[in-house]
Backbone as CSV, one residue per row, in Angstrom:
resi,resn,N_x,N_y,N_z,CA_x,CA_y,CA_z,C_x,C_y,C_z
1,UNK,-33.507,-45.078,-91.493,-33.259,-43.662,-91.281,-33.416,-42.938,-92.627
2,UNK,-34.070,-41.975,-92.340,-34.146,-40.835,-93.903,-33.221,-39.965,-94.390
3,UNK,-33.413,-38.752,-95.509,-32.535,-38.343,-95.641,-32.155,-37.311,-94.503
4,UNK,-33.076,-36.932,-93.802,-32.945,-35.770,-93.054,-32.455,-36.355,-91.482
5,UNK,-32.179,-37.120,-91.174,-31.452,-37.887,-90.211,-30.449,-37.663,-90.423
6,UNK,-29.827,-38.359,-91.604,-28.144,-38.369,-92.054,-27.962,-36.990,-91.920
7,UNK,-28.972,-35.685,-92.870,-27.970,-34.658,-92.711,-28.041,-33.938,-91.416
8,UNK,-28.769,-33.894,-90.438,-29.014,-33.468,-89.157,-27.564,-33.918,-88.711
9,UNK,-27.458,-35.675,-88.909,-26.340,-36.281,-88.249,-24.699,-35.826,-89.179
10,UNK,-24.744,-35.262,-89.911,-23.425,-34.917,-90.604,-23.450,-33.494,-90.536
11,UNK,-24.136,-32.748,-90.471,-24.213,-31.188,-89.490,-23.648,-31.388,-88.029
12,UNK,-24.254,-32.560,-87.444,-23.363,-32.289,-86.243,-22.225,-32.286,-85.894
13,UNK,-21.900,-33.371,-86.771,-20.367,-34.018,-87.379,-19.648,-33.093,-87.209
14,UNK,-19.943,-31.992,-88.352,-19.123,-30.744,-88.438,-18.820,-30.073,-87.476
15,UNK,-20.103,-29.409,-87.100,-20.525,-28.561,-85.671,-19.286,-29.265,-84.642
16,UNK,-19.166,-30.056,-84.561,-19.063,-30.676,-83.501,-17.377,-30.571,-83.325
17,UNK,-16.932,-31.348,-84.714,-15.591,-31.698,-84.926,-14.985,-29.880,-85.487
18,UNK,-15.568,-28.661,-85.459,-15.014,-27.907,-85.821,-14.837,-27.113,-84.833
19,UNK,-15.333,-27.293,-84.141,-15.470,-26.921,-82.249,-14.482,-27.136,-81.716
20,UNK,-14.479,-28.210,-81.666,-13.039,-28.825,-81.095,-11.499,-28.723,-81.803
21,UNK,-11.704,-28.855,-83.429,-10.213,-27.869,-84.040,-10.151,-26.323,-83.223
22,UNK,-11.077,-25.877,-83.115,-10.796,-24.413,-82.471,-10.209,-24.231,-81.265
23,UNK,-10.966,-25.595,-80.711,-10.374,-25.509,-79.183,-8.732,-25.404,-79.393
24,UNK,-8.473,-26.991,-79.919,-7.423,-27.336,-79.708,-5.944,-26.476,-80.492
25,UNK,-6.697,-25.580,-81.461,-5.665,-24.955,-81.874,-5.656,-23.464,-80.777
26,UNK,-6.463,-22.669,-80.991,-6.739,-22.105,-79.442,-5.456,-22.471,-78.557
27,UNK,-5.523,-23.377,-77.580,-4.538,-24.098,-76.722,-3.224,-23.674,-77.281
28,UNK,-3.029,-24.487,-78.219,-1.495,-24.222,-78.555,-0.817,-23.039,-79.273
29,UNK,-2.105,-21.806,-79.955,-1.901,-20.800,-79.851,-1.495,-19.887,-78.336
30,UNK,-2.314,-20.013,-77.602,-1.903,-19.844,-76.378,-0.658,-20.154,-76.025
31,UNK,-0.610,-21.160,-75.862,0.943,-21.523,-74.947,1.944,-21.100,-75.657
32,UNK,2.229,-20.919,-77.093,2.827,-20.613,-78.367,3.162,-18.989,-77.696
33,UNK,2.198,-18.338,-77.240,2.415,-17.135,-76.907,2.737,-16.773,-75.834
34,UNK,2.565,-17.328,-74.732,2.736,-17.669,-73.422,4.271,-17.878,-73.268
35,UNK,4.757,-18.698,-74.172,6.604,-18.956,-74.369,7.112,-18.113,-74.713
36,UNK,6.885,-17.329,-76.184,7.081,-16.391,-76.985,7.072,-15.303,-75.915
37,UNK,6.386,-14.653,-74.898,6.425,-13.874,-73.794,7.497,-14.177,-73.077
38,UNK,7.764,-15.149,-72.333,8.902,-15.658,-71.248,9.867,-15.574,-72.068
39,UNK,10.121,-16.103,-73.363,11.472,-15.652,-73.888,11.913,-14.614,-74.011
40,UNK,11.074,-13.830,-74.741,11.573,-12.373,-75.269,11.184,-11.124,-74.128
41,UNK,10.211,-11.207,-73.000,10.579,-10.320,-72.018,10.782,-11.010,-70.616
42,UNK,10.482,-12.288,-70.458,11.166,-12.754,-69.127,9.690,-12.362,-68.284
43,UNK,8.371,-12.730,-69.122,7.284,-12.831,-68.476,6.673,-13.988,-67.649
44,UNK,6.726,-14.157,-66.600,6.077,-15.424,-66.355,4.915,-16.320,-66.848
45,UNK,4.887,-17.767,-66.926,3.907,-18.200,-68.195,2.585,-18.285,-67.432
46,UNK,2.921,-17.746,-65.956,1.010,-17.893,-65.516,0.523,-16.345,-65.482
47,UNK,0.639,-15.294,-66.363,0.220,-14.430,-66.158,-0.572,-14.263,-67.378
């Protein structure tokens, strides 16, 4: 494999794995706020 393999393949790396930090913080931003709602006005968490 050349050099331009590896970096194609460590671009994706990133791409890939930084995608998914977003997701997953995303998520628990969400629900973070979703609680933060039901506590402080007594919102339900599926709205």
């Amino acid at each position: 494999m050349n050099f331009f393999t590896y970096l194609i393949v460590i671009v994706g790396v990133i791409i890939g794995g930084g995608s998914t930090l977003a997701i997953v913080f995303a998520m628990f931003g969400t629900l973070g706020y979703k609680i933060y709602r039901k506590l402080k006005y007594g919102i339900s968490l599926y709205d």
